[in-house]
C-alpha positions in Angstrom: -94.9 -60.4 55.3 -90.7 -59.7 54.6 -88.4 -60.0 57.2 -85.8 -57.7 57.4 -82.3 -59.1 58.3 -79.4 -56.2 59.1 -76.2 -57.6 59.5 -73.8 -55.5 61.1 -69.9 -56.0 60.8 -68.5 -52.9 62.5 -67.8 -53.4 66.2 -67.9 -50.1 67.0 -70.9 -49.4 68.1 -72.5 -46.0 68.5 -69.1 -44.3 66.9 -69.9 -46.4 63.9 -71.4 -44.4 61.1 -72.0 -46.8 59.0 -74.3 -48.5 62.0 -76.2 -44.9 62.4 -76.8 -45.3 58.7 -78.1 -48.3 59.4 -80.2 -46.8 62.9 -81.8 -44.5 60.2 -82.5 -47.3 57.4 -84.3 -49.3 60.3 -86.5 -46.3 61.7 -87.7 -45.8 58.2 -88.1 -49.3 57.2 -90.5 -50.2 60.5 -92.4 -46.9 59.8 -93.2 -47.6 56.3 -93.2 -51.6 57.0 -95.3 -52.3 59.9 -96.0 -55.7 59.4 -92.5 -56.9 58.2 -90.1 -58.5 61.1 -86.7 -56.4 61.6 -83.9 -58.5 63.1 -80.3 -57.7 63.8 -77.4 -59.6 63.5 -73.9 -58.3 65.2 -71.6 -60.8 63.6 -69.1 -59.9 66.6 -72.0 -61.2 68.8 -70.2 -64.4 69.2 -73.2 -66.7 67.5 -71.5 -66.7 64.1 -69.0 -70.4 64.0 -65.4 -70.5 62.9 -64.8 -72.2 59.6 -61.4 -74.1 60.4 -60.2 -77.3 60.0 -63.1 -79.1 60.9 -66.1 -77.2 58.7 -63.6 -76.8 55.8 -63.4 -81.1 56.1 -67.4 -81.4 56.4 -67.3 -79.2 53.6 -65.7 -81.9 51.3 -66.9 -84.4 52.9 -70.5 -83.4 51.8 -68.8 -82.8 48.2 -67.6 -86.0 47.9 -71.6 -87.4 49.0 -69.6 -88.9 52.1 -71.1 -89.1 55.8 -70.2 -86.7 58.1 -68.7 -87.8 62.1 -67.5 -86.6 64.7 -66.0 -83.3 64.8 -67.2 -82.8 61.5 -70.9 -83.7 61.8 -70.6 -81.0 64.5 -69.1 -78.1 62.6 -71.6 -78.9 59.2 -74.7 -78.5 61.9 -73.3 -75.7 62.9 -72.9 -73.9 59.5 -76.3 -74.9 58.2 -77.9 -73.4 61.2 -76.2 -70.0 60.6 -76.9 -70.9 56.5 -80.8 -71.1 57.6 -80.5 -68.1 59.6 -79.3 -66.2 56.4 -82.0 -67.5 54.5 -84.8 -66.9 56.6 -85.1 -63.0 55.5 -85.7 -62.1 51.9 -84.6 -58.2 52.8 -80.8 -57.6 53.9 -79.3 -55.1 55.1 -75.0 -55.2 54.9 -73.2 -52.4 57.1 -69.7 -52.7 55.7 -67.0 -49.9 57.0 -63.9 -50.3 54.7 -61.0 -52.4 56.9 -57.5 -51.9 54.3 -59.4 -51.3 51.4 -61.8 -54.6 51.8 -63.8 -55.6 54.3 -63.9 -56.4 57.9 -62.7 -60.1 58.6 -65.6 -61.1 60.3 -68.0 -60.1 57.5 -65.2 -62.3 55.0 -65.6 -65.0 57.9 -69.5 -64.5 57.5 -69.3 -65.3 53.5 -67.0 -68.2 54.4 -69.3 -69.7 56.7 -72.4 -69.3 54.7 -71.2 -69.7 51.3 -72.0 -73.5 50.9 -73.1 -76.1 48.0 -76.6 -76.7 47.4 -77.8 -74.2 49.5 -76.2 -71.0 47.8 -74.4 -72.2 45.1 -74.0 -75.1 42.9 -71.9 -76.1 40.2 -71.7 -77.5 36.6 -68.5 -78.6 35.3 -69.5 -77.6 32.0 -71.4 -74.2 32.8 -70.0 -73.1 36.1 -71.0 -71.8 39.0 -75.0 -71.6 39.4 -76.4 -68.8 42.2 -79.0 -70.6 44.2 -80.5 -67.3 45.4 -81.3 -66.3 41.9 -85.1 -65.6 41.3 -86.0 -65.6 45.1 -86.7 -62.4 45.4 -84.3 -61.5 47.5 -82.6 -58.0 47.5 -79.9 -56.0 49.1 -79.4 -52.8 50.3 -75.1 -52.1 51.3 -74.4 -49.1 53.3 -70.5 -48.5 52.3 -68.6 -46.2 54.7 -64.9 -44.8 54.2 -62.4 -42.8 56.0 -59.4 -42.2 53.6 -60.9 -43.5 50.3 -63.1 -41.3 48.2 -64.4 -42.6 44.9 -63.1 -39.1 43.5 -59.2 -39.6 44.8 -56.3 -41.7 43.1 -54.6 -45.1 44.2 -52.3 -42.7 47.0 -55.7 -43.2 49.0 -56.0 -46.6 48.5 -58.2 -48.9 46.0 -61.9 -49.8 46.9 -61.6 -53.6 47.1 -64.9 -53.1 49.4 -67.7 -52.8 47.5 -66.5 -54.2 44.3 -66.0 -58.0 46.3 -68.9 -57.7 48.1 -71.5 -57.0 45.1 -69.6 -59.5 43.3 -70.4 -61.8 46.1 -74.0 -60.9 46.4 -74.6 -61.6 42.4 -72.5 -64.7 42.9 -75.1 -66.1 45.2 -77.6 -65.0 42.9 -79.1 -61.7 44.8 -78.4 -58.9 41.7 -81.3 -56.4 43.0 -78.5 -54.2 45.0 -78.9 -50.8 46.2 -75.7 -49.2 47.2 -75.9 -46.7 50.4 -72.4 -45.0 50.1 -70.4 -42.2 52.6 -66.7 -41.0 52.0 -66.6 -38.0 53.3 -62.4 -38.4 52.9 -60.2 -36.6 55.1 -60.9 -33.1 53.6 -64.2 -33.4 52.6 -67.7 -32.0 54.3 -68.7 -34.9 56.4 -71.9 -33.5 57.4 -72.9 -32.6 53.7 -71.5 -36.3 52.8 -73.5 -37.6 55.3 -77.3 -35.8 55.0 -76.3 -37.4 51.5 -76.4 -40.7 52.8 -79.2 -40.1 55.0 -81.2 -38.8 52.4 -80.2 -42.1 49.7 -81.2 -44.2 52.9 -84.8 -42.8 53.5 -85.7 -42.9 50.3 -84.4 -46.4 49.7 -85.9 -47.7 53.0 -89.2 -46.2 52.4 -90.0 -48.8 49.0 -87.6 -51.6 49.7 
C-alpha cells in the first residue's frame, strides 16, 4: 500500500485553482487507488515549525556532532517530526500557485524546515551534495498555477522562478520521477480551455501514479 501525501501551499481555499486541481487529482487517485492512504497537509494549518534562530543553531549543532539543549533540543525535535511526516508517504502531491514569480513563503519555509542532513541530504567534500531520497521510489506530481505568467509570453510578464526552483529542489533531494500538472491561462487567454487542459493532464496522471 502507497500513501498519498498532498501538500497544499495556497491559502485560498475554494478560490484556489490550483487546490481544485488538486480536488480533482485526489478524486481520481482514491477511485483508481482504493487501498492507498490519502492525506492532506495545509502548510498554513499552523502544525508546520518556524526555522529561526533556534532550529538554524540545532542545525549546526548536529553538524558539528555536538549535543543539542535547551531551546535547541526543542526546535531539532520539532523539525524531525515534521521531517518524518514528509517521509512517511512515497506519493506527493505539491500545489504551488506562483507568489512574484517563485513560490509561496510558506512552501520556501516548508523546504527550509525539512531540508536537513542525513535524512534528505548529505554531503562529500570531494563529491558534493548526495540526495538521500534517491532510489526510494518516491515520485512527484506538481500542479503549477499562474495568473500573469504564461510559458508563451516575454520577461514584461515576469520570469518563472516557480517551477524551475522547485524541480530543482525535488531532484536535489533525490526524487527525479516528476510529473508537471501546469495552468496559465494569462490574462487574455481561454481559462476554461486552459483549464479542461489541466484537468485532463491530471486524470490521466492520477489514474497510474
Amino acid at each position: 500500500m502507497s500513501t498519498l501525501l498532498h501538500i497544499a501551499s495556497s491559502p485560498r481555499g475554494n478560490k484556489s485553482e490550483s487546490l481544485r486541481i488538486a480536488d480533482t487529482f485526489v478524486d481520481v487517485y482514491r477511485e483508481t487507488h482504493p487501498g492507498d492512504e490519502v492525506v492532506t497537509w495545509n502548510l498554513w494549518d499552523g502544525t508546520l515549525p518556524e526555522f529561526g534562530p533556534a532550529a538554524a543553531g540545532a542545525k549546526m549543532t548536529f553538524i558539528a556532532g555536538e549535543a543539542l539543549e535547551g531551546e535547541e533540543a526543542e526546535a531539532w525535535e520539532a523539525v524531525q517530526a515534521t521531517v518524518q511526516r514528509f517521509l512517511a508517504a512515497d506519493r506527493l502531491l505539491f500545489s504551488v500557485p506562483m507568489w512574484n514569480a517563485g513560490v509561496p513563503y510558506i512552501l520556501k519555509q516548508f523546504i527550509d524546515v525539512i531540508s536537513q542532513p542525513g535524512t534528505i541530504w548529505g554531503l562529500d567534500p570531494h563529491t558534493g551534495y548526495q540526495p538521500l531520497l534517491a532510489g526510494t521510489g518516491r515520485k512527484a506530481a506538481v500542479i503549477y498555477t499562474s495568473g500573469v505568467w504564461g510559458p508563451q509570453l516575454g520577461p514584461s510578464f515576469g520570469t518563472n522562478f516557480q517551477s524551475t526552483f522547485f524541480n530543482d529542489w525535488l531532484r536535489w533531494t533525490g526524487i527525479d520521477d516528476i510529473t508537471d500538472i501546469r495552468y496559465h491561462p494569462t490574462l487574455t487567454g481561454d481559462a476554461p480551455q486552459s483549464r479542461d487542459e489541466a484537468l485532463s493532464t491530471t486524470r490521466t496522471t492520477a489514474k497510474t501514479f
